[in-house]
C-alpha positions in Angstrom: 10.4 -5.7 25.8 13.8 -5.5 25.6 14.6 -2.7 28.4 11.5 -1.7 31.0 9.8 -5.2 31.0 13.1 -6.9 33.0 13.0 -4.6 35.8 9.4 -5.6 36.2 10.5 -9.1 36.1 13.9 -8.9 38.5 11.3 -6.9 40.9 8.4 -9.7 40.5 11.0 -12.4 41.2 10.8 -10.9 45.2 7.1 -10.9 45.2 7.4 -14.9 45.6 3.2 -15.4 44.8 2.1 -16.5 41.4 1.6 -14.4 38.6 -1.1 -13.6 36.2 -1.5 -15.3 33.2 -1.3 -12.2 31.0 1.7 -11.0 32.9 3.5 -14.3 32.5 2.5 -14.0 29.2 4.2 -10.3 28.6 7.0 -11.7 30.4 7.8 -14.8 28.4 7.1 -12.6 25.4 10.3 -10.0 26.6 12.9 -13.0 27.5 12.5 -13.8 23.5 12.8 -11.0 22.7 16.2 -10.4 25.3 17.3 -13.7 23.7 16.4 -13.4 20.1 16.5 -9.6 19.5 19.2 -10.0 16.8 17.4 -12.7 14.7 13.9 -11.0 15.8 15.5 -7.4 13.8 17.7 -9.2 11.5 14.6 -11.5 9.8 12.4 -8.3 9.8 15.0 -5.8 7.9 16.6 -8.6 5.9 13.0 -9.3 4.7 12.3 -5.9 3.8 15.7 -5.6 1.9 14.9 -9.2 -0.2 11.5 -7.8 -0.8 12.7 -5.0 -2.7 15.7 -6.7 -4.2 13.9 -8.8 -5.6 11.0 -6.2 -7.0 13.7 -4.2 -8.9 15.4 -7.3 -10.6 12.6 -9.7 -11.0 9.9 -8.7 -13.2 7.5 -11.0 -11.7 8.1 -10.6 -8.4 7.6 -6.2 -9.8 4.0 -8.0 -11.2 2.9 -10.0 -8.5 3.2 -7.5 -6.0 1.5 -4.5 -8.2 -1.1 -7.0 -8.9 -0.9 -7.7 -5.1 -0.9 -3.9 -3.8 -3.5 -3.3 -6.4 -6.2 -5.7 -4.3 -5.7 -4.2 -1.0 -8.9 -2.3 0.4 -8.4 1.1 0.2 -5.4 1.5 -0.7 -5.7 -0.7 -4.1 -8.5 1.9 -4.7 -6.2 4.6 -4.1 -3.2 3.2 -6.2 -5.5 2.0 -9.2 -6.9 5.8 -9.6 -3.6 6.9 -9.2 -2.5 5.1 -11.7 -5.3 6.1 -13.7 -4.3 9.5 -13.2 -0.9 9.1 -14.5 -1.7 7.1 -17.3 -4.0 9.7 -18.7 -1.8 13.5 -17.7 1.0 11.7 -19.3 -0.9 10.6 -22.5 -2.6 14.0 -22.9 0.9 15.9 -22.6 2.4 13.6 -25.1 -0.7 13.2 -27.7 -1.5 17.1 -27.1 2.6 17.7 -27.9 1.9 15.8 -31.5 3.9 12.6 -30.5 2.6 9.6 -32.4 -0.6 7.6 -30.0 1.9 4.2 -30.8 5.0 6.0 -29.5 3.4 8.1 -26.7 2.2 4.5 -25.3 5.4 3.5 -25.3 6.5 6.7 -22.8 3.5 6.4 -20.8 3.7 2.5 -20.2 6.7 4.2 -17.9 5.2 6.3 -16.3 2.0 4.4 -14.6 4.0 4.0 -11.6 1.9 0.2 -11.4 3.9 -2.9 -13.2 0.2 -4.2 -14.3 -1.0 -0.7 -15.7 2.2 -0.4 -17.4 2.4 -3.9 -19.0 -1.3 -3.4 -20.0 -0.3 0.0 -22.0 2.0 -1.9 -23.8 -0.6 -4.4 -24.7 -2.9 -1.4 -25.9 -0.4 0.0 -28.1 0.8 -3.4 -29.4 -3.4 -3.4 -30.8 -3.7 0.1 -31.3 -0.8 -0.6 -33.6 -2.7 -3.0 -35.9 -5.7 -0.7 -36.1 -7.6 -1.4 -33.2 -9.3 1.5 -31.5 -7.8 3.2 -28.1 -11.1 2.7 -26.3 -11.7 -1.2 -27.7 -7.8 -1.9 -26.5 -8.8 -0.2 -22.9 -11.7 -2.0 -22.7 -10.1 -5.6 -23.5 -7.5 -5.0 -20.4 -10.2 -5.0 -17.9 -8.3 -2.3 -15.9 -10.3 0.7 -16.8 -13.2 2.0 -15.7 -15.9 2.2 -18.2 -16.1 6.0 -17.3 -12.6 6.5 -19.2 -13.3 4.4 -21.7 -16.3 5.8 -22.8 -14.3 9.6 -22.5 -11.5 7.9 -24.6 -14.1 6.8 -27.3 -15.8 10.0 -27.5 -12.2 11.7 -27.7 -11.4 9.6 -30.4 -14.8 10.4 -32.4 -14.7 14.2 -32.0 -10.6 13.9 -32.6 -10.0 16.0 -29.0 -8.7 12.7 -27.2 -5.9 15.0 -25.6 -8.7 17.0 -24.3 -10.6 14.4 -22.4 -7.9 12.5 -21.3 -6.9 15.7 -19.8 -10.3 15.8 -18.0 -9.9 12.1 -17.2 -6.9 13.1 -15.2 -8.4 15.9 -13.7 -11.1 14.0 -12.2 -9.1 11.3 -11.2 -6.0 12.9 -9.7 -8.9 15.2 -7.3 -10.1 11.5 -6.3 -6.5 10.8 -5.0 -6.2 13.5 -3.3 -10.0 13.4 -1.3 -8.8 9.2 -0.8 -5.5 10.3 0.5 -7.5 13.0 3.0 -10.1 10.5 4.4 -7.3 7.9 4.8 -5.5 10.1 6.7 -8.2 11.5 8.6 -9.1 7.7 9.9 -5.8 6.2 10.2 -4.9 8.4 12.8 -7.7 7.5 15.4 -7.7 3.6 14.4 -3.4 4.1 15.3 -4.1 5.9 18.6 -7.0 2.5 19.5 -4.2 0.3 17.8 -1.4 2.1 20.2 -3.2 2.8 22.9 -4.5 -1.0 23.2 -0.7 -2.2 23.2 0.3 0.2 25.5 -3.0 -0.6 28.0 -2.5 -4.1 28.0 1.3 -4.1 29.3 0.5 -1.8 32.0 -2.0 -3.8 33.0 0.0 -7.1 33.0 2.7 -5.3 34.7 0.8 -3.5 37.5 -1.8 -7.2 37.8 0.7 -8.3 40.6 1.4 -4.9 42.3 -2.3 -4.6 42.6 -3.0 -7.9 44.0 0.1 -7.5 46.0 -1.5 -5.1 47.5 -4.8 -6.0 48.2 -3.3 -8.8 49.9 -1.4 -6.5 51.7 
């Protein structure tokens, strides 16, 4: 745009015949961005920059866009289980290691790697801490599955809750990895369409009026 597309353009300027819509298009397109390249990077990295400003001192702004990231198809699937994950390997190491459930919370809240995951730990301790059951303060959040909770509860009945969280995180850290895999494996032809259709079209709207130069010709 900022380069190529002007020599085009100076070379066009001889052809003295009037151009195709898409080219004028690509055209018009370049001369902002010859004219406006400074604003055009500077809103784009300054925005990125406020973004995470903003996430590390604001604790809403950290909650909104969790909550935000967490809604996202496919990848909020991917960052809930992960978060899953993390929530339970760090809660098994801690409870299997004989730290308190009420002070283990506290450490795994932490270590969720999701603002809404960890604020919702906090919320679990807070009524495992007045004698509420693990499995009933899971299942009040909304945020786990029932499959966990239903692992946490029989944990807590048999008195191996280390044991099946364990097993939780087990399961749930081999989904990550099989949703990290198939993401992988279909993001890279849906970039080469994505890529290949940006490419296509601005050789087409650049060669339009070589072609019909020279079929006139």
């Amino acid at each position: 745009m900022i380069f190529v597309i002007p020599q085009f353009q100076s070379l066009f300027q001889g052809f003295g015949a009037d151009l195709p819509g898409l080219t004028k298009l690509v055209i018009r397109v370049s001369e902002i961005f010859q004219e406006k390249w400074w604003l055009i990077f500077g809103v784009l990295i300054g925005t990125v920059m406020g973004c995470m400003a903003a996430k590390k001192r604001s604790r809403k702004v950290q909650h909104f866009l969790d909550r935000l990231l967490l809604k996202i198809p496919v990848i909020g699937a991917v960052m809930t289980k992960a978060a899953i994950a993390r929530f339970s390997r760090t809660f098994s190491t801690m409870f299997k290691a004989g730290v308190p459930m009420v002070e283990a919370m506290t450490s795994v809240a932490g270590a969720t790697g999701n603002v809404v995951y960890g604020e919702a730990t906090l919320d679990m301790r807070d009524e495992v801490s007045t004698g509420t059951q693990l499995n009933k303060a899971m299942l009040d959040t909304e945020l786990f599955p029932n499959m966990v909770v239903q692992m946490v509860a029989i944990g807590e009945e048999s008195g191996s809750l280390d044991s099946m969280l364990a097993k939780v995180a087990d399961f749930f850290e081999r989904e990550v990895d099989d949703a990290v895999d198939n993401m992988t494996a279909l993001m890279e032809p849906i970039i080469m369409v994505f890529l290949g259709g940006i490419v296509g079209t601005l050789v087409i709207a650049m060669y339009l009026p070589i072609f019909k130069l020279g079929a006139a010709i």
